[in-house]
ZAVO-449000 format. One record per residue (C-alpha): x, y, z. Coordinates in pm, whole numbers, plus 50000, padded with zeros to 5 digits. Example, Ala and Ser with C-alpha at 12.3 -4.5 7.8 and 13.67 -1.06 7.14 Angstrom:
residues 2
512304955050780513674989450714
***
This chain:
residues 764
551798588833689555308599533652554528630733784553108620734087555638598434201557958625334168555578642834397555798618334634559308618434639559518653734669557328656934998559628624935121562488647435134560598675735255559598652335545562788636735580564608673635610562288686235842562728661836094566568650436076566948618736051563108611035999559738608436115559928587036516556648563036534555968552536870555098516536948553848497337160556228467837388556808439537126556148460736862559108471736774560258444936555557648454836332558198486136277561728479136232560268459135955558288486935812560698514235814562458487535576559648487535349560488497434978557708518734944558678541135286562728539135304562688574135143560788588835463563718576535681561508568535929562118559336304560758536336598560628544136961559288524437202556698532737437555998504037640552108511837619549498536137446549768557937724553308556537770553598565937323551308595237448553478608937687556868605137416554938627437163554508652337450558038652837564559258650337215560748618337195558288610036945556408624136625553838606836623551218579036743547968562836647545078555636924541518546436990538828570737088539478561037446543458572537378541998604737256540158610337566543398605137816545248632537584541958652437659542158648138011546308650038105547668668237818544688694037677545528712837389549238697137346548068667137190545988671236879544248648736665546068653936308544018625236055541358595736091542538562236017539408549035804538558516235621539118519635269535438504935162533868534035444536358564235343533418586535338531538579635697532678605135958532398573836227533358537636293529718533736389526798551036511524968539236796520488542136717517708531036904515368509036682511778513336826507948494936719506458524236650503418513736742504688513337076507128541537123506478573936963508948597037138512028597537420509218597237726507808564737610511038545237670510238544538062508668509438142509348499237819510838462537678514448469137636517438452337433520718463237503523928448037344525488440737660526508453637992529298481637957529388473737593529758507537378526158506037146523948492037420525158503737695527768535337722526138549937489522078549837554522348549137995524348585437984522598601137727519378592137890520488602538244522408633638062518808639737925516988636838250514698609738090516638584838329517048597338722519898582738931518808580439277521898588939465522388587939870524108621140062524738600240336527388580940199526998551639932524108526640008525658503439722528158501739503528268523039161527788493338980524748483839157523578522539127523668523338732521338492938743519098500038997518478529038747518558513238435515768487438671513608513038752513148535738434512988502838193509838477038257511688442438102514838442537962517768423737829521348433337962523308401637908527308397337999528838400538353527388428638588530538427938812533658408838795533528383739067530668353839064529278355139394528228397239324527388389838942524978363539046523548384239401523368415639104520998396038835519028382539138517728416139250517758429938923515948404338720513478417738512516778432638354517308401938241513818393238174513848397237810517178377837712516588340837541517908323537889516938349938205519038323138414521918329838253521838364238128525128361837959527318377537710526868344937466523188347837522521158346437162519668383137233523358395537314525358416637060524728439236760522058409636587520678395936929519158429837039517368429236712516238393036704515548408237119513048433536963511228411436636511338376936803510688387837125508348417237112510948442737251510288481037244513758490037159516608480637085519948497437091522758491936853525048499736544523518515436272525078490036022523538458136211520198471236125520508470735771522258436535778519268419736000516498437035788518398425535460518438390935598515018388935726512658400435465509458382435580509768413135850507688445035795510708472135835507508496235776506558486736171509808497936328511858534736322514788550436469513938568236782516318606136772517098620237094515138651637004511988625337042511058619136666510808588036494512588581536149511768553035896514888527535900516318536135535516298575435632519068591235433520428609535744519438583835976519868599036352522378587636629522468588636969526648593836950529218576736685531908554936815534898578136650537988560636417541378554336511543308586036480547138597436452547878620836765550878646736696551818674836945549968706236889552548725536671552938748536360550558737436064553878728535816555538703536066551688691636065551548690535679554498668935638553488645335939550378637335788552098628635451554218607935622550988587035819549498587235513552478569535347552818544235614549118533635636548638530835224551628513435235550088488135477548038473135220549438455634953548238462934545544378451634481545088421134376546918411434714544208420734924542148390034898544828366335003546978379635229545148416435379547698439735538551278439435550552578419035864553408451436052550108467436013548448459836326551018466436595552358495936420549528511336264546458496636420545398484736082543728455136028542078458235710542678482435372542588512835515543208549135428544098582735611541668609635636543418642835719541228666635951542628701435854543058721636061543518697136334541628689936606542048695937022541058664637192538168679937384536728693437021536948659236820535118637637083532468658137119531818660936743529278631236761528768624537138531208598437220532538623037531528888617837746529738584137706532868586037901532528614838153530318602338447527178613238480525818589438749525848592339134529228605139281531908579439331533248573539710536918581139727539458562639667542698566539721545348542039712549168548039913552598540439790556478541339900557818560439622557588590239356557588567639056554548543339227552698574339287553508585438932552448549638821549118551538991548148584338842548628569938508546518536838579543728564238710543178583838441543478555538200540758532838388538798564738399538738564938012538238527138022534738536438215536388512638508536388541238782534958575538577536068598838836539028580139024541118603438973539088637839044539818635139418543848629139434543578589239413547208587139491548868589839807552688590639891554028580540231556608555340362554208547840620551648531240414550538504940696549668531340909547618556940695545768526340563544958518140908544368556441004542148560340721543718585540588544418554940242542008531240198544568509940011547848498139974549848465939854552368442840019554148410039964553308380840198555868390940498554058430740469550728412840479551298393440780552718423840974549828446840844547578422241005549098417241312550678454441424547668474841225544758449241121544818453640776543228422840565543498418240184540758426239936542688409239638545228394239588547718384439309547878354539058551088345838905549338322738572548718286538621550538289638982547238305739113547898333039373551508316439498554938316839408558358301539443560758319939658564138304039540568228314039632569918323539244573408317439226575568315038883576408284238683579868287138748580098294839103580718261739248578158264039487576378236939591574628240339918573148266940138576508259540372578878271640122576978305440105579448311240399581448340840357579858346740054577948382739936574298383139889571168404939735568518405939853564588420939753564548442640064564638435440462561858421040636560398411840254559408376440166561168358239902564338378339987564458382840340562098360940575562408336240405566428331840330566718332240729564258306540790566188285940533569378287040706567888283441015566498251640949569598244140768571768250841137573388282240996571818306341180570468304841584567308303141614567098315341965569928343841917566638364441722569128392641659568578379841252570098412041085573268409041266573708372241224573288376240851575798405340906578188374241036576878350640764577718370640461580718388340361579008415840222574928421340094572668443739959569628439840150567888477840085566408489740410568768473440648569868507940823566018525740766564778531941126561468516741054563448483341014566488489041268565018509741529568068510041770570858514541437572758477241533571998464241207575578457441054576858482340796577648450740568574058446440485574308475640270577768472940151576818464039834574428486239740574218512639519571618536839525570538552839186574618548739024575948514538914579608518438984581378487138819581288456138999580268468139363579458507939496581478522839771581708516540132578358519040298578238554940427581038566840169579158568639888577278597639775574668580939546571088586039583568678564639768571598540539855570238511740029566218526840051563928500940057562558518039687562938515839394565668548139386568268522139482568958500339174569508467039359565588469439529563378444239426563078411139299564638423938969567158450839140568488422039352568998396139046571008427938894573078429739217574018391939117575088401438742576938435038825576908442439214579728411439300576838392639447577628353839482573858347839532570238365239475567288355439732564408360539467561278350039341561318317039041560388341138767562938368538792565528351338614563188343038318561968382138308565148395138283567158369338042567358356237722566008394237557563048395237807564638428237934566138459937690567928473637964571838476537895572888458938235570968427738076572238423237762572718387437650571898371137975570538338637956568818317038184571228288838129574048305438309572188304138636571508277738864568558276639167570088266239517568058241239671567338236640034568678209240143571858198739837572618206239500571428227439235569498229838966568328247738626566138277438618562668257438532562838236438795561908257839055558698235539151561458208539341564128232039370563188263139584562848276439943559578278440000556108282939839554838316339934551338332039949550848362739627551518397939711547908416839816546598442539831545038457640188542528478740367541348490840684537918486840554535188467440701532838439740510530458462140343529338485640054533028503840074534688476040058532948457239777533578492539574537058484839604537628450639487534928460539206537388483239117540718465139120538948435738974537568452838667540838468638645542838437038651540398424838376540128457538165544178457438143545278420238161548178408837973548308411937577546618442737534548788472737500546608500837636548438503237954550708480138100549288475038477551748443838570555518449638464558378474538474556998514638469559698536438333561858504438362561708503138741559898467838832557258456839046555678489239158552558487439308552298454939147554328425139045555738422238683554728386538714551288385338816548818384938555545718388238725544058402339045541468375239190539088381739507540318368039852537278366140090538368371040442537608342440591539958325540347542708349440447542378339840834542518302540747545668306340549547238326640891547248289540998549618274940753553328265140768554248298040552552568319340837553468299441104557168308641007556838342541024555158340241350557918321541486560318354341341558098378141456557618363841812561348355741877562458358542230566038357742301567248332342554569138348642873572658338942754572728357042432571308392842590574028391042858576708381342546575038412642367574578435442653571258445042473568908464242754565718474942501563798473142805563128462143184562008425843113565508418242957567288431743237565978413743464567888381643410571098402243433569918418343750568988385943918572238368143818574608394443963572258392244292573068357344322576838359844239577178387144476575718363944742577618335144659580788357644710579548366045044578578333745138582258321745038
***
């Protein structure tokens, strides 16, 4: 005993000298606590560890790659994204098994339990009674379709004339076909209306489950038991699920005759239930600790440190029983119950380990070809974000070849190669919407929900506790941030506000250059971008206070001085863009008030956000201008806003029809796949801490919007605004005050009014 800890405390120091000031662990967001907790851990101070943050699973893959991390655990799905974006850098350095199953090489295997009296080989499956787990679940689904199709038991018949229906609908018209009965419970596709259309067409697949009409994942022939209760109760043929649930039901139900059932192989022969080598059809893998692909000693003493760290996660034998793992050993570790390391020497290349049992045939599609997809954004970084949400739903069996055909398109015309088809997708807040509809005829597919607000949110006018303002009158002379021109919360809507409030002229239309007048000084990015001031009058002043990609103390230079990057782009290059960029402008940029949406202010204060620049903000220092007097605090942004605006969506040129339902199949079981809480990848929020790119940090769902929904909202007061913007015509005194001459039509009341003075001088 005394030897060994001395061993331990040797290879400590080893590990500790070898890598400075420690071993970094990458964690997940809100994770970081926790480690910070287990780096303080008696048993693992001498390893000096370290924790870096890495927002998601992905994101802790791509720190080990660039170095900025040692180390990092993930799921078999984790493994597969290293596989497919970083190759041979990654490699897979050590298992993380339970302690009681040290010994299996899997988490599970996935069998086919047969009546033998019924099926005798692989060929006999076709028009049998089938039990599956559940639709897209791992055992009785991922695993059995693509091994059968990969077998060329199962045919996919696939269209070269374009997609007849979706790829949904082709994987069951399949699975439909090559079964007789079967039982596929859970949801086919993520909206109602196509779930229920789906298991109407397709119902014999849902034939064998205890309630057809429901065909649900809570239905009593769903999961790893149901499929067998499916195949005994029921008089199933097969049955496909975990090896483990077999021996559990049989155990449990001895009055059955385990003698009249086998395991099907897929080499076609039949083995008795209690075989010692009882065949698979693939094995779900273990977690596993991912390292970069380097010399074998840095590997040696990384895997004594992992191994450290996860038998340090379980407390002595007689702690296990009452409290399990330390505190930290989920969100850190991935642990959740006594668990041990199991080193795989030498280590493994992603692309080697998965295909060890079979678990990559369940990922790489092997169905009909996908239609492309490809989605446009603004900026580098949104392109950048898209490519990661790609490959990662692509691992997530979401889209399995999204990103084979460059999904990800970068232009700063996004409206127009949407509507030129050269995109089929792109996203927009409510003011891009409306004009995407009305200059290029885009229409939304989804659109954003923002929690119990449903797809809506509060546009509101931020100003600080201190400031002594009071009303939108006093904003006077004052500076302002904005999101963007021409965007909703902090553009369209501001000038309708003070509008209605007298402060602007309605009729004068020229709204840039009356907010030039209004404010002192702004930051409203996009002001001088031709696409948004097409004959260069908008004032200089609207981008006076912007910075571009530098944060020079309290306010950059002159417009047109400074030197900074991106200064004033409508992107996210220029600091002060965006809903969170234009709250900054209010804490550092001299603003005296931020036109922004209700939750920006509650993302960004009180610790919600690491950045530097928000350091010990908090929500109580801030006050919400309301529209007509007075102010208010921060949560009561129901009474005190501007206006209630319609979700940010996102749009297509597409028509009703196949195409179109493959896209909002897509973004929907995206949306679901990586909702809020789980820390795979991080869909809605900051990427590389730039916000709302592609989507909004706030929105925690996507939800279907049906088109003839979208042209009844058109008719509300929030569009009927815009329209009035949109449509402005100035009235004959203000173009001959401005001298403007954009075209014939406003010269001709100039033209006509010197006719007539000229004649009056004759006359007189």
């Amino acid at each position: 005993m005394f030897l060994a800890s001395h061993i331990t405390i040797f290879l400590a120091c080893l590990t500790a000298a070898a890598y400075g000031a420690g071993v970094r662990v990458c964690v997940t967001a809100g994770g970081e606590q926790d480690c910070q907790a287990m780096v303080k851990d008696p048993a693992l101070v001498s390893l000096s560890l370290q924790c870096v943050s890495g927002r998601d699973r992905y994101g802790c893959l791509r720190k080990v790659v660039e170095k900025e991390a040692d180390v990092t655990w993930g799921q078999a799905e984790d493994v597969y994204v290293a596989r497919e974006v970083y190759d041979d850098q990654l490699h897979v350095l050590g298992e993380i098994r339970k302690a009681k199953e040290k010994e299996s090489g899997w988490r599970y295997s996935g069998v086919a339990v047969v009546r033998r009296d019924k099926v005798t080989g692989v060929t006999d499956l076709r028009g049998s009674k089938s039990c599956h787990t559940g639709y897209g679940r791992t055992a009785g689904w991922n695993i059995p379709i693509p091994h059968l199709v990969n077998k060329g038991v199962m045919s996919m018949e696939c269209s070269t004339a374009g997609p007849e229906m979706t790829m949904v609908e082709q994987d069951l018209r399949a699975a439909s076909n090559f079964f007789g009965l079967a039982c596929i419970p859970g949801r086919w596709a993520p909206d109602n209306t196509t779930n229920n259309d789906l298991k109407m067409k397709y119902n014999n697949l849902c034939s064998m489950c205890s309630d057809p009409g429901r065909c649900d994942d809570q239905d009593g022939h769903a999961g790893y038991q149901g499929v067998l209760r499916c195949l005994v109760d029921s008089h199933g043929d097969v049955a496909w699920t975990k090896y483990s649930a077999v021996t559990e039901f049989f155990k449990a139900r001895p009055e059955v005759s385990k003698a009249d059932f086998g395991l099907l192989c897929p080499d076609g022969r039949v083995q008795d239930l209690e075989s010692t080598k009882p065949c698979y059809w693939a094995a779900r893998p273990w977690n596993t600790w991912l390292v970069r692909n380097t010399g074998g000693d840095s590997k040696k003493e990384l895997l004594h440190a992992v191994t450290q760290m996860v038998e340090a996660s379980t407390p002595p034998l007689g702690e296990v029983t009452e409290s399990g793992p330390r505190p930290w050993a989920s969100s850190v570790l991935g642990v959740k119950k006594p668990s041990i390391v199991h080193p795989r020497s030498p280590s493994l290349a992603p692309r080697d380990y998965l295909k060890e049992h079979g678990y990559d045939v369940t990922i790489d599609h092997v169905g009909c070809p996908a239609p492309d997809v490809k989605l446009c954004v603004d900026s580098r970084l949104a392109r950048e974000k898209c490519l990661a949400l790609a490959q990662v739903l692509r691992s997530r069996r979401v889209r399995q070849d999204w990103h084979v055909r460059h999904p990800c398109l970068q232009r700063m015309t996004v409206f127009s190669m949407v509507a030129r088809k050269v995109a089929h997708i792109t996203s927009g807040d409510g003011g891009d919407v409306y004009r995407a509809h009305v200059e290029y005829g885009l229409t939304p597919v989804v659109t954003e929900r923002y929690g119990l607000l449903d797809a809506s949110y509060f546009a509101v006018a931020v100003v600080k506790a201190d400031s002594g303002i009071t009303s939108l009158t006093q904003l006077r002379g004052k500076t302002s941030c904005h999101t963007g021109i021409d965007r909703t919360a902090g553009w369209k809507i501001p000038v309708v506000a003070l509008i209605e409030a007298g402060l602007l002229d309605r009729e004068m239309c020229d709204f840039p250059g009356q907010m030039g007048k209004f404010f002192s000084a702004s930051c409203a990015p996009g002001a001088k971008d031709p696409r948004f001031d097409p004959q260069g009058t908008n004032p200089d002043s609207l981008c006076s206070l912007c910075v571009g990609s530098e944060v020079i103390g309290a306010s950059g230079p002159p417009y047109g001085g400074g030197t900074a990057e991106g200064r004033c782009e409508r992107k996210p290059v220029e600091a002060f863009y965006g809903y969170t960029g234009a709250f900054r402008c209010l804490v550092q940029g001299g603003g005296d008030v931020a036109f922004i949406k209700h939750t920006t202010v509650r993302d960004n204060a009180n610790g919600n956000n690491n950045a530097s620049w928000a350091a010990n903000l908090r929500a109580l220092d801030f006050k919400l201008l309301c529209r007509g007097q007075g102010t208010a605090d921060m949560t009561e942004f129901s009474t005190c806003n501007l206006a209630r605006v319609p979700a940010h969506k996102v749009l297509t040129s597409l028509p009703e029809g196949v195409m179109k339902e493959e896209v909002r199949i897509l973004l929907l079981r995206a949306s679901q796949t990586l909702a809020p809480g789980q820390d795979i990848f991080h869909m809605f929020g900051p990427y590389k801490g730039i916000s709302d790119l592609i989507f909004k940090d706030s929105a925690t769902e996507l939800v279907n919007e049906r088109l003839d929904t979208f042209h009844t909202s058109l008719k509300d007061m929030y569009h009927h605004a815009l329209f009035e913007l949109s449509s402005c015509t100035p009235k004959e005194s203000t173009l001959l005050y401005t001298g403007e001459r954009s075209d014939g039509a406003t010269q001709t009341p100039f033209i006509f009014l010197m006719v007539a003075t000229l004649a009056w001088l004759v006359i007189y």
